[in-house]
Structures are given as C-alpha cells and as structure tokens.
C-alpha positions, 0 to 999 in steps of 0.5 A: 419781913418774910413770913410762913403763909400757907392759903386757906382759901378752898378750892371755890374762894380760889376761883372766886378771887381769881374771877373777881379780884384778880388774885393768881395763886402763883402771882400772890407772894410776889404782889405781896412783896412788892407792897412790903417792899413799897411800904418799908421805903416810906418814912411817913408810914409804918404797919404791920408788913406780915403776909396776912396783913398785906393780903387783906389790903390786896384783895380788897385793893382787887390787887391794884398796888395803887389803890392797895397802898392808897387803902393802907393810907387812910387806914393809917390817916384814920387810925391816927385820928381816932385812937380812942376807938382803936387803938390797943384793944385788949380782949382781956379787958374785962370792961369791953368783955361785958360789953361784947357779951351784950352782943349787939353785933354777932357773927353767926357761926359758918358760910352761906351758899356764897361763902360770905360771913353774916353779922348779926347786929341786934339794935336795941341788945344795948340801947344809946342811953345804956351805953352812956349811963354805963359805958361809953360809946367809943367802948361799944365801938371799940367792941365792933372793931374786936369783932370786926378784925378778928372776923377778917382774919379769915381768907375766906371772908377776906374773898367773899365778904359779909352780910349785914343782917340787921333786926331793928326790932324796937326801932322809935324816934327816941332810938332814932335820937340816941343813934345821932350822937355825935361821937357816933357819927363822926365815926361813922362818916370818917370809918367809910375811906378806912374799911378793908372787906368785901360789904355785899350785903345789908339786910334789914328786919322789922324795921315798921314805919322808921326805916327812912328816918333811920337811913337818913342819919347813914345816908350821907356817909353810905357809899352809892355801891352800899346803897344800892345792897340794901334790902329791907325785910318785912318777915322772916320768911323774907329773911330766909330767902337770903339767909340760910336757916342753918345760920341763923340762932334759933330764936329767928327760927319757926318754932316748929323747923327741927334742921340745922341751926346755930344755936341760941344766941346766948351761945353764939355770943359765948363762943365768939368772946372765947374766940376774941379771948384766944386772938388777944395777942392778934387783935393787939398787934393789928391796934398796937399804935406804937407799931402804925404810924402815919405823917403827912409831913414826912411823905414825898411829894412826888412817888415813883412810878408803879411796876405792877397795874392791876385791872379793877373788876366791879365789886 
C-alpha cells in the first residue's frame, strides 16, 4: 500500500537519524518499500503496511530490515498473546476515559534540550488496590498503550526518544506487594521483546529507602542497556538538571520560579485525553486484531536472502 508521507522531522532529528540510526532522507521511501514489500509475501503475518507504521519499525530497527521485520514479529507474537491488554482500544470508551483522566502516566507538554519526550508516571495517582476494587489491571494498561501510541506517532519522538520520570513519592512495602500482581508482571516480562521507541532515560524521585525492593520486581525483565539509564533523584533540584523546568507541571516546581512552565497537572492530563479523544480512529487501526495477524505455522522455514543490510550503531 503506497501512502502521502510528508517528514516532520526538523532539521536536527534530521541530522540525529541520519548519525544515529541510519536514516538517509533519499534512501527513506525505498527502505520503507522494500519492508512493505517483504511484509505483504508472508502468509503468517498481516500489519498495517502504511508509511508511518513501517518507519517506526525502521528507526527503531536503526533501519536493519532484518531486525525491522524481526521487531514487527514479536510485536505480532506478543499482540497475539496478550489481546486483553491491546486489542481494540477505544478512546471513547468511557471507562478507559476515567482511567486516563487519573493520569498515572503523563506526557508533558513539548521537547527537552535533546528533542525527547518525557513521561510522567505519578505511582500512587492510582494505587494496585484501587484498580482491582474498581477497574482492572489489564484496563490500566490498556490506558498506558493509548498513551503510548499515540505518543509515537510523532517523527520526532520516533528519532529522539523518551525520558521516564518517575516520582515514587509514597512508595512502601505494601505498594511494594500490589506492584507484583501477576497479571502485572507477566505483562511486563513479555512487553520487553515487543517495545518500538528509543527508551534513553529512566528517572526516579523520592523514592526513600524502597528503591532496591522496588528494582528487584523490574529487575529480571529490564534490559542490561535499560539498566544502565537509570538514575535515582533524591531532590528536585536533582531532577531539574535532567529536565527542563519549562516542562514540567507546576506542582514540581519552587514556589517561587515564575518562567516557562507546563501548567498544572490537571491540565495536562485534560489536554492529553482530548489528544487521545481526537486520535480514536488511529489508536484503533494500530489495535485493531481483525487487521494484525500472526501464525507460526504458516511461516516458511527457510526465508530469502536480504538485499538491504544496514550497520547497527550503539543506541
């Protein structure tokens, strides 16, 4: 399926995927073809073959189109798997709606200084026992996978990737002990092959004396690179050395700082579940399961030879 694609990159993500993930502005419609093409001989899978879709893949692949159609694999094997969680998201639904407007996870508003995107995710915003009592676990993820692909729709976030700041502000062994559910976790430990996007950061915040009890449930299903991009934050002005203050809400913000900001958290969240509101018919084309399709059976046991080898940088 051909496609209008036109970049929204700016001119330095431009630079930044050339450099680090191999993306040549005049090379980038053909590589793309050549995935679609690749993608549409198999009989054992099916995904959505428009440009957008295909590119995320690419960069995160570094455009390889072996590891390119390896991803698109696992993303299949795992969307197969775990349907509950993603299949058919629906941002009308008015349940998922009062689940995002919680807003444990949220995506502040603009870029830093690197052209990454930052998530906010507030721990206790809605704690493990809430969700049972009231919704479900496999809803509150459902709310992170909204989030999530709507967020990587954008080129630019596509290129440059995220920051995870974490404020594990009431962090205790109880929370502790309803994080490990083990619906939770075995989501978690099967979402690590599946995941398409540049993680460059993980930031964590108040997190007292817990942290190491808290890692240990991650531990086991973090990659080694993930590990290593993990920094713990003791005060704000910690925090404000990573991330700019013109980004974050101002509730994470001296009281007496008057410059740029994002706003109140209330805000944000409100205009990110008008965001996901407006991108309802996307979000369900990236979910739909009548559309993705996999079956180990029906895949050949030997595959052609690849045309098109790309050299993988260190991420």
């Amino acid at each position: 399926m051909e496609d209008d694609y036109t970049c929204s990159l700016d001119e330095k993500s431009i630079k930044k995927a050339k450099d680090e993930l191999n993306e040549i502005p005049s090379d980038r419609l053909a590589a793309v073809q050549a995935l679609r093409e690749w993608v549409n001989d198999q009989k054992h899978l099916r995904i959505d073959t428009n440009t957008g879709n295909l590119l995320r893949f690419l960069r995160h692949a570094k455009f390889s189109q072996a590891k390119a159609r390896e991803t698109i694999e696992n993303v299949l094997k795992f969307f197969g798997k775990n349907l509950q969680f993603i299949a058919d998201i629906d941002t009308h639904d008015k349940k998922l709606q009062e689940v995002l407007k919680l807003g444990q996870i949220v995506v502040l508003p603009g870029y830093d200084d690197e052209g990454r995107r930052i998530i906010l995710y507030r721990l206790t915003a809605i704690t493990p026992s809430e969700i049972k009592k009231k919704w479900s676990p496999e809803l509150l993820i459902r709310s992170w996978n909204a989030t999530f692909l709507s967020m990587m729709s954008d080129e630019i976030c596509q290129v440059n990737g995220i920051l995870i700041f974490a404020d594990m502000t009431g962090l205790s062994l109880k929370l502790i002990a309803g994080l490990s559910d083990p619906v939770m976790m075995k989501y978690h430990k099967e979402a690590q092959n599946a995941q398409v996007g540049r993680m460059k950061g993980f930031h964590y915040y108040n997190v007292g004396g817990l942290f190491e009890a808290f890692f240990a449930l991650y531990k086991p299903y973090m990659k080694q690179k993930h590990r290593e991009r993990i920094r713990v934050h003791e005060t704000l002005e910690s925090v404000y050395e990573v991330i700019p203050k013109r980004m974050l809400p101002l509730e994470y913000l001296p009281d007496d700082y008057s410059g740029p900001n994002a706003g109140t958290i209330e805000k944000i969240i409100d205009d990110q579940l008008k965001v996901l509101v407006s991108e309802r018919d996307q979000i369900l084309q990236k979910t739909n399961r009548r559309t993705l399709f996999y079956d180990e059976t029906l895949k050949p046991k030997t595959e052609e030879p690849l045309q098109h080898f790309r050299k993988l940088n260190v991420d």
